[in-house]
Residue, then its C-alpha position, 0 to 999 in steps of 0.5 A: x284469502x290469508x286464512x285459506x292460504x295459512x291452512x294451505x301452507x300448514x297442510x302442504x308443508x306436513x306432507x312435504x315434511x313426510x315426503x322427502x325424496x328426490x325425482x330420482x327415488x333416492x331421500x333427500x338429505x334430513x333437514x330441520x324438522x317442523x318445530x314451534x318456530x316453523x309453525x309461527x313462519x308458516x303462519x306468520x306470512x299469510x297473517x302479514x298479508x293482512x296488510x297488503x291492501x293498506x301497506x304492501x310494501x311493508x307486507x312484501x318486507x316482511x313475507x320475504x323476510x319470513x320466507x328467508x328464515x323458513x329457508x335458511x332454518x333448511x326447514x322442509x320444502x313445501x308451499x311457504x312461498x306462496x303468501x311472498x308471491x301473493x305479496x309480490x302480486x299485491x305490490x305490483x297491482x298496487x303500482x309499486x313497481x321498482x319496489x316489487x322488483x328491486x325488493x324481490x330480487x335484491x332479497x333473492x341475492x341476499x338470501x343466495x349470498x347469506x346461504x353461500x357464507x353460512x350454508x353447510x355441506x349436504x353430509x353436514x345438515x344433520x349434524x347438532x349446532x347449526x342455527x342455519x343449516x341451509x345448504x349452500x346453493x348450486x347453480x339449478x337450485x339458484x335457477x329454479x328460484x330465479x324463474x320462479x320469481x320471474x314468473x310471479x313478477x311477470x304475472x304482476x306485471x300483466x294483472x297490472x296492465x290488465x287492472x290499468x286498461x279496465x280502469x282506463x276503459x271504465x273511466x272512458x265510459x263513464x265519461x262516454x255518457x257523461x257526455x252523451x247526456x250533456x248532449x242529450x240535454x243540450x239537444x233536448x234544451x234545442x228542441x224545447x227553444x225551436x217548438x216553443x220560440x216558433x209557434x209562441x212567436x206566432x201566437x204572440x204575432x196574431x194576437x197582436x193583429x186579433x187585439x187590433x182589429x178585433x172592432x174594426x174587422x172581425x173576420x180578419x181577427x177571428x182569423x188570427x184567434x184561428x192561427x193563435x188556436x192550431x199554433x197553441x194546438x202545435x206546441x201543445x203536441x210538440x212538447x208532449x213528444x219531448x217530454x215523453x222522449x225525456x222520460x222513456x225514448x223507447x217506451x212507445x213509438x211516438x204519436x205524432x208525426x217526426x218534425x222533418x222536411x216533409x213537414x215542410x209545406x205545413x210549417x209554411x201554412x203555419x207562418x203565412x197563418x202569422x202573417x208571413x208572406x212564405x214562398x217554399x221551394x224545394x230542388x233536386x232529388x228529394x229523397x229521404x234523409x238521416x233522422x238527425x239531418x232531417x230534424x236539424x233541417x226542419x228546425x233551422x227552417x222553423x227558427x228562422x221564420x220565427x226570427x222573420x216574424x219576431x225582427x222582421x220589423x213593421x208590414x208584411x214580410x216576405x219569406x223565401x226558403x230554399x231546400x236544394x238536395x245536392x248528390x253529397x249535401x243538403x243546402x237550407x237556405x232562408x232570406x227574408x226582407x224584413x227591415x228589422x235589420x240593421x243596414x248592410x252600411x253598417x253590418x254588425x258582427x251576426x254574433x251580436x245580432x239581437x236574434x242571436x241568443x239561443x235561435x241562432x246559436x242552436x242553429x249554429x250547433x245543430x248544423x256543427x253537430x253534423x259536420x256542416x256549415x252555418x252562416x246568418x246576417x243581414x243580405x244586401x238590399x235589406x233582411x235577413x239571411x240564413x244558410x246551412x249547409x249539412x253534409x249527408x252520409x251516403x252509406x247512412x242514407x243507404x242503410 
């Protein structure tokens, strides 16, 4: 830009120089005719913007003052002004406010007031001896340079906002994705927990059972080698699927079914495969529901027979899930009679239960993530409770 500018100015100051008459025809009163001095000014400002980057203080300083002695040596008028309007643009866009508007226009008075004391008499500017011929300012002369550098410092002032917003917006949006990776992360961690806790819990549960009773009763334990068999088969597939969607979510549509509540009966086969005693019901108007309720639904159910399988304590444990579809929400609900749990005389806080690490708090946090509520702890009488309730965007559930 300072190189362009500087060619600019030289060629727009020679045709101001060979054009010196006023809008009403008549010619201008002879000034000062472009010497060395007025070629080093001319040049002078656009080379000083150089430094508007680094120091644009120190470059709105001294194109002022440049363009001050161009004007006071009453050279022809021409662009000059423009590499001090470029330096006033600079400071603002830099965030030097008070400097760029206390400096332009203290300059301006200064320059006005230094004209009035030494400037001439029109009849006078031709006249020999006169290191300044200036003439003195008038009041349409004093306006036109004031709205003049109003202008450019209005300019300023927008580009600057405008500068400011995009930075702001820039910074939103990349915290914006900074955030939605951490949660995406998070949710995939979640997914990662819920596929391998539940059917390893299962496999580890019948391969105790396959061990045991692998003499005494083989068929009972060539069932369990079965369970452990389409368990590892489940876990195999389910991990496939996250790992693709880590890698491209929109590469290919996923080869197996999306965990979701009409995978329901088929979770309850898995866990009674394991040895659970699992009785499903379902109420109200089944319907389908958001992909992310009906996911978080399916893996809060899923967590919570893995928790039944891993604490339910020794004999066989009877598991009832209720999944009751209301007008605004969907309530999941998970009791089971395990004795694995503390007594309800002696209730600890379900944060420090030892089922509370990542089962219960991804639990917690996927019904949260929805604008739901989470509870868990032991029920009285014995075992363990797990109850969701997860609101449901009608408008969502429409579209």
């Amino acid at each position: 830009m300072p190189a362009f500018l500087a060619a600019f100015q030289v060629v727009g100051t020679e045709g101001a120089a060979h054009n010196r008459w006023r809008h009403d025809g008549q010619p201008m009163p002879t000034g000062t005719r472009l010497d060395a001095f007025a070629f080093v000014l001319i040049l002078g400002g656009p080379a000083v913007l150089l430094l508007r980057r680094r120091h644009p203080v120190v470059a709105l300083a001294a194109t002022g003052v440049i363009t001050g002695l161009y004007f006071l040596r009453a050279y022809p008028y021409g662009p000059v002004p423009l590499a001090a309007f470029v330096a006033i643009l600079a400071a603002l866009y830099a965030g030097h406010r008070r400097e760029a508007w206390a400096g332009t226009l203290g300059g301006l008075a200064v320059f006005f007031a230094v004209a009035q004391a030494i400037g001439v008499a029109p009849e006078e500017r031709g006249a020999a001896g006169h290191l300044f011929p200036v003439p003195r300012p008038d009041l349409p002369g004093v306006l036109f340079a004031l709205a003049w550098v109003l202008v450019v410092l209005v300019t300023g002032e927008l580009m600057r906002m405008r500068a400011q917003r995009s930075a702001a917006a820039e910074r939103s949006r990349a915290e914006r994705e900074r955030r939605q990776a951490s949660e995406e992360r998070l949710r995939m961690a979640r997914e990662l927990h819920d596929v391998l806790a539940h059917n390893v819990s299962m496999i580890n549960v019948r391969a105790g059972v396959a061990l045991h009773l692998l003499d005494d009763d083989p068929a009972e334990a060539r069932a369990a080698l079965t369970a452990i068999k389409e368990a590892s088969k489940e876990v195999l597939t389910e991990m496939r699927s996250v790992i693709g969607a880590l890698r491209a979510q929109d590469e290919s549509a996923p080869r197996s079914p999306t965990a979701g509540l009409a995978r329901l009966d088929e979770l309850a086969s898995r866990a009674r495969a394991s040895g659970l005693r699992v009785e499903a019901e379902t109420t109200g108007a089944v319907r389908p529901l958001p992909a992310a309720l009906d996911l978080a639904a399916f893996r809060i159910v899923q967590e919570s027979l893995t928790n039944a399988a891993k604490h339910g304590g020794p004999g066989p444990v009877t598991v009832r899930v209720l999944v009751a579809y209301g007008e605004h929400e969907l309530t999941v609900r998970v009791e089971d009679d395990g004795r694995g749990a503390a007594s309800p005389a002696d209730p600890p806080d379900p944060e420090a239960l030892p089922s509370s690490g990542s089962g219960l708090r991804g639990m917690r946090e996927r019904a949260a993530a929805l604008g739901g509520s989470f509870r868990a702890g032991p029920r009285p009488g014995g075992g363990f409770r797990v109850e969701a309730v997860l609101p449901v965007d009608v408008e969502e559930e429409r579209a």
